[in-house]
KERO-556099 format. One record per residue: y, z, x of N, C-alpha, C, O, CB in turn. Coordinates in steps of 0.001 Angstrom, whole numbers, padded with zeros to 6 digits, always signed. Glycine has a CB too. Example, Ala and Ser with C-alpha at 12.3 -4.5 7.8 and 13.67 -1.06 7.14 Angstrom:
residues 2
-005690+007800+013190-004500+007800+012300-003300+007800+013200-003319+008465+014236-004473+009046+011308 -002250+007080+012850-001060+007140+013670+000030+007870+012900+001138+008039+013409-000598+005725+014084 
END
This chain:
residues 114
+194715+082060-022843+194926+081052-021816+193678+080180-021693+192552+080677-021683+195271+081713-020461 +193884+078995-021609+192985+078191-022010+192288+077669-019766+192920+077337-018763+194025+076679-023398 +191132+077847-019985+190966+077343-018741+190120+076043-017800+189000+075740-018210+190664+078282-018421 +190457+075589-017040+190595+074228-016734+188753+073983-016589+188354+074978-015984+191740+073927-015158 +187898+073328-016818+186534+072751-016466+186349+072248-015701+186387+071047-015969+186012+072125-017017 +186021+072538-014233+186258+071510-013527+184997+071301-012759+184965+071231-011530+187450+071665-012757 +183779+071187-013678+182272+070585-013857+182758+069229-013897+182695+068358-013030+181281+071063-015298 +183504+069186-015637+184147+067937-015953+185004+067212-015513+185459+066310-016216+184502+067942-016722 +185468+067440-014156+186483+066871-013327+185400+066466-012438+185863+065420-011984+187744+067815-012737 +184114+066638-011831+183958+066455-010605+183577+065330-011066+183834+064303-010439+183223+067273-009722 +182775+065293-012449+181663+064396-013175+182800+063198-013237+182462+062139-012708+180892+065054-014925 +184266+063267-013899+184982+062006-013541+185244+061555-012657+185519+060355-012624+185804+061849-013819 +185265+062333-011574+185845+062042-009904+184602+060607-009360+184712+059531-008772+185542+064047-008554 +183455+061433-009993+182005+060743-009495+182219+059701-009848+182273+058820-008990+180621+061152-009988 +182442+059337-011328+182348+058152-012312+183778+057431-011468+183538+056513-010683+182517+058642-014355 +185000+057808-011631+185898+056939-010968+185809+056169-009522+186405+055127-009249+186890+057653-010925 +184762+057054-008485+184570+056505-007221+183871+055514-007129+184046+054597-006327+184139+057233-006442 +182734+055628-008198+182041+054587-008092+181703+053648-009045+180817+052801-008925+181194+054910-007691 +182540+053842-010139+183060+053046-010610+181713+052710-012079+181656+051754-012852+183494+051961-009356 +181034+053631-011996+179515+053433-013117+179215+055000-013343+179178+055849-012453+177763+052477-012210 +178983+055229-014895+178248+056582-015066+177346+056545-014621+177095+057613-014064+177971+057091-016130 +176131+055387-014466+174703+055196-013809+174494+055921-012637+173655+056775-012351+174412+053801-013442 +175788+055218-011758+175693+055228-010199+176298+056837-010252+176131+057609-009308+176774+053816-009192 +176799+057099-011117+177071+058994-011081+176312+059524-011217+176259+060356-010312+177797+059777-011909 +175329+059645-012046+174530+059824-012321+173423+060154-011524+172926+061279-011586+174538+059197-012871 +172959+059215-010727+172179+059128-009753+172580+059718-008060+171906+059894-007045+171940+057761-009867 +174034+059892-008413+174512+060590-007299+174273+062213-007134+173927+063035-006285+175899+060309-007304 +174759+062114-008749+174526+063878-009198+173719+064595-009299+173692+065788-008997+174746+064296-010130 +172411+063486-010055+171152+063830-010317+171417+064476-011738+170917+065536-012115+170481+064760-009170 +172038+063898-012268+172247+064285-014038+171574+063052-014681+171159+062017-014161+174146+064399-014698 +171587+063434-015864+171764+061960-016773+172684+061311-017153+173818+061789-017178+171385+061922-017807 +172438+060160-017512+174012+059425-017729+174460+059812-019280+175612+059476-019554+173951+057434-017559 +173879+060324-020097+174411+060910-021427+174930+062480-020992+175641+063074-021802+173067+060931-022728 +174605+063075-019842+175147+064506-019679+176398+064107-019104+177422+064717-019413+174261+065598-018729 +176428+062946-018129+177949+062665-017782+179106+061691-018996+180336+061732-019022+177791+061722-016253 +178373+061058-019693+179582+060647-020687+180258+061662-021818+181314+061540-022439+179045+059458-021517 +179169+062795-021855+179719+064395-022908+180556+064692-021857+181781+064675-021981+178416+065995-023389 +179889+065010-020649+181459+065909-020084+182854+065174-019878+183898+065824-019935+181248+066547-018471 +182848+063575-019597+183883+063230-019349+184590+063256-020673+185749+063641-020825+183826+062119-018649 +183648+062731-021794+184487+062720-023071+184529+064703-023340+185246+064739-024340+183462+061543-024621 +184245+065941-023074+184908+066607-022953+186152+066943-022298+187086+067638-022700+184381+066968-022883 +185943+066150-020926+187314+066640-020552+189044+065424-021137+190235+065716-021243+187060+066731-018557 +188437+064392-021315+189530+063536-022677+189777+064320-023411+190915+064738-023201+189030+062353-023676 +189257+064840-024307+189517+065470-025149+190295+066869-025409+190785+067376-026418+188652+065414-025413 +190173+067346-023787+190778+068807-023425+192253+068181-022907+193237+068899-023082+189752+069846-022022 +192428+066918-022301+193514+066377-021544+194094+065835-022426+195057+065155-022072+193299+065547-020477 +193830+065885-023659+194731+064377-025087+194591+063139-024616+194913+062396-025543+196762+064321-025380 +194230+062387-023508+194315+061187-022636+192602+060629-022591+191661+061406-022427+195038+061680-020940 +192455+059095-022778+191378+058528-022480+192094+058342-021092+193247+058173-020694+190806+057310-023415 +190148+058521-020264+190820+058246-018839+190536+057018-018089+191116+056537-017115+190456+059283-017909 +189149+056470-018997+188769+054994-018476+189168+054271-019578+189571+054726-020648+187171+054669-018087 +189014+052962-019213+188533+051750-020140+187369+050817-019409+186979+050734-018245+189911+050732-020500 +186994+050145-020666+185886+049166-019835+186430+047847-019946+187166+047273-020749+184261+049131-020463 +185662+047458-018579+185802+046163-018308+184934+045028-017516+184909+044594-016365+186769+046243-017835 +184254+044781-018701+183233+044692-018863+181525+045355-018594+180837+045853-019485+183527+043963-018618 +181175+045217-017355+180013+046585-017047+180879+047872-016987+180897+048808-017786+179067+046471-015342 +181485+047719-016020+182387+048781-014836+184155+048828-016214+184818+048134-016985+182828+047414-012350 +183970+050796-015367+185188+051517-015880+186053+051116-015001+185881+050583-013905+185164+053025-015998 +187304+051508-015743+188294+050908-014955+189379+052108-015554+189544+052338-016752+188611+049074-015254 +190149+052889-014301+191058+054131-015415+192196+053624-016006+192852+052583-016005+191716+055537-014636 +192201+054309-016323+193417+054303-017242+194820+054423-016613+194920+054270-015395+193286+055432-018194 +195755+054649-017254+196992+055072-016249+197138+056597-016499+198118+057013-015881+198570+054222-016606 +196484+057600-017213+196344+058818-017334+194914+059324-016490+194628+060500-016262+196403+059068-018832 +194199+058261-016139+192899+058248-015246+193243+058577-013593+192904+059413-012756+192159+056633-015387 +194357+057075-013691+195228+057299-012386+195583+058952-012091+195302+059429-010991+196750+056414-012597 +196004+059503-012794+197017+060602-012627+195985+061564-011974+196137+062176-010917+197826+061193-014115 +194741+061585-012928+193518+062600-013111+193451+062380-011400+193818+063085-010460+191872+062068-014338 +192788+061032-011492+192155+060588-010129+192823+061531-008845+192118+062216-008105+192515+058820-009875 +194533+061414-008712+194906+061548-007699+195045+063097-007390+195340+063582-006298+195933+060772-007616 +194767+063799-008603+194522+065673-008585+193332+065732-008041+193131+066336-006987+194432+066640-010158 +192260+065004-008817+190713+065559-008428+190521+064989-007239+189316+064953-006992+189426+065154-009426 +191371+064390-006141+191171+063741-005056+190939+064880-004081+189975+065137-003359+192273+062790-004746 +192815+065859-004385+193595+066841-004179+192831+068122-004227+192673+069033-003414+194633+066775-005056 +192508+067953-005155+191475+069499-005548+190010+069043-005019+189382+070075-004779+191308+069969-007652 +189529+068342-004852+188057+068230-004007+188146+068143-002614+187092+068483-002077+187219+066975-004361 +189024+067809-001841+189568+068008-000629+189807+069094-000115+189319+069407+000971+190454+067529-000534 +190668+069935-000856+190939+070936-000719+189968+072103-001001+190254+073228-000593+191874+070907-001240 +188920+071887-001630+187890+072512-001890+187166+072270-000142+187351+073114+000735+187097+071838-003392 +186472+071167+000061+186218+070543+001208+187016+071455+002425+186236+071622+003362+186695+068980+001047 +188002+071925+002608+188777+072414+003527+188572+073719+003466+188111+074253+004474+190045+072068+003435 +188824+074439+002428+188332+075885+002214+186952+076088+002318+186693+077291+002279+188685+076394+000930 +185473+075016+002495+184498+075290+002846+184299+075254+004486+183517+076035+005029+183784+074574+002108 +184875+074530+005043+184951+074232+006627+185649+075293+006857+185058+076116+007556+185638+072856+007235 +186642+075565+006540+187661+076937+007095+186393+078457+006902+186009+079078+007893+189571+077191+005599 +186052+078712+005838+184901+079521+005930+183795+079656+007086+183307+080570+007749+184309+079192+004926 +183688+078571+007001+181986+078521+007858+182666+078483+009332+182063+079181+010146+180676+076713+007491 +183757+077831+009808+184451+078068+011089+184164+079603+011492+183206+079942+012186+186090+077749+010938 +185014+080382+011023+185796+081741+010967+184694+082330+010452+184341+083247+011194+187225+081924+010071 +183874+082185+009343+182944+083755+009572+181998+084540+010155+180832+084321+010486+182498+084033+008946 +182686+085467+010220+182367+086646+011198+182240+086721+012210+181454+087454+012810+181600+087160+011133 +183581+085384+012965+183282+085503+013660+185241+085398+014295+186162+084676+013913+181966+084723+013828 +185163+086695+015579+186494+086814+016034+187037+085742+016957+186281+085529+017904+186607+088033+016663 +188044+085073+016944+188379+084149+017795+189331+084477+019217+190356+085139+019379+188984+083253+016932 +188803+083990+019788+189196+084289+021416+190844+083587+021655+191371+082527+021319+187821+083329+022660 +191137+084380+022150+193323+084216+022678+192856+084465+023835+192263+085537+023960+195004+085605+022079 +192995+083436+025190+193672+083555+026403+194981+083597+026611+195406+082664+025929+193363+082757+027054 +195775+084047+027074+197107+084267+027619+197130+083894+029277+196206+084397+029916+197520+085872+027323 +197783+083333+029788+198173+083475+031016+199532+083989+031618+200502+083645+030942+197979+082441+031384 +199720+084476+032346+201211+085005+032849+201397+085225+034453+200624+085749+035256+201528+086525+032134 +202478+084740+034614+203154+084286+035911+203248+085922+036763+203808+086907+036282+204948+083408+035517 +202472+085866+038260+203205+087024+039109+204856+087647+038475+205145+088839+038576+203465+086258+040782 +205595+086848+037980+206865+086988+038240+207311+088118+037205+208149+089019+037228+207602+085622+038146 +206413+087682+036331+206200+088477+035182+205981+090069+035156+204787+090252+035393+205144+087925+034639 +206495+091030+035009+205498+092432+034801+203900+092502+033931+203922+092215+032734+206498+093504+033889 +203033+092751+034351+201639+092454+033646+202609+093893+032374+202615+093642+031169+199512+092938+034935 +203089+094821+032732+202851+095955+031642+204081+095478+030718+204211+096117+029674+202964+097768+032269 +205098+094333+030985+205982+094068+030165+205007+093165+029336+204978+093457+028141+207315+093511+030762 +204211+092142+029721+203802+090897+029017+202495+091815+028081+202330+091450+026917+203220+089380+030292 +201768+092767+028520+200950+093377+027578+201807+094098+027098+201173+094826+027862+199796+094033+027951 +202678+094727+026577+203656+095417+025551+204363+094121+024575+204804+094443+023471+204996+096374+026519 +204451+092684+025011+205037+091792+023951+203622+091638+023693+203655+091534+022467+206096+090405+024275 +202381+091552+024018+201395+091101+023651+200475+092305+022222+199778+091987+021259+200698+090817+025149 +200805+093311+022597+200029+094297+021768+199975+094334+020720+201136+094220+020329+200202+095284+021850 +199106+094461+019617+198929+093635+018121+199863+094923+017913+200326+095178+016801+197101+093305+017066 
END
């Protein structure tokens, strides 16, 4: 089973946002020859060129498009599973309940009991 790189996804994500390996580059703190190997690794793993140029500035492709709108998906979602972590660990979250006189307290703690 062959498995997905997704160094080489972030490195296109970079390059597609901003539209320059340079400006990726300098975002990443790579070089701009370490980001044109990985993107042309990950072309090459996908069968699909994902930019073209036009003139300075890349411009994707319509298989770039596709890339783009996963690595949007999957860095977001990465993004969400780091906030959900750092929320929640180790740490227990508080349930108030309130309940009406009308109520039995020993009926509403018996629907309540984990």
């Amino acid at each position: 089973m062959e498995f997905f790189n997704y160094h080489h996804l972030r490195y296109f994500w970079a390059v597609a946002r901003i539209g320059s390996v340079r400006g990726a580059a300098e975002e990443l703190g790579v070089s701009q020859p370490s980001i044109s190997a990985q993107i042309r690794l990950l072309e090459e793993s996908l069968g699909e060129e994902l930019f073209r140029r036009s003139g300075r500035r890349l411009v994707l492709t319509e298989a770039g498009e596709i890339a783009m709108t996963y690595a949007d998906e999957i860095f977001s979602a990465g993004r969400e599973l780091m906030n959900a972590i750092s929320r929640g660990a180790g740490r227990s979250l508080k349930f108030n309940v309130g309940m009406t006189d009308s109520l039995s307290k020993l009926i509403g703690f018996e629907i309540l009991k984990p």
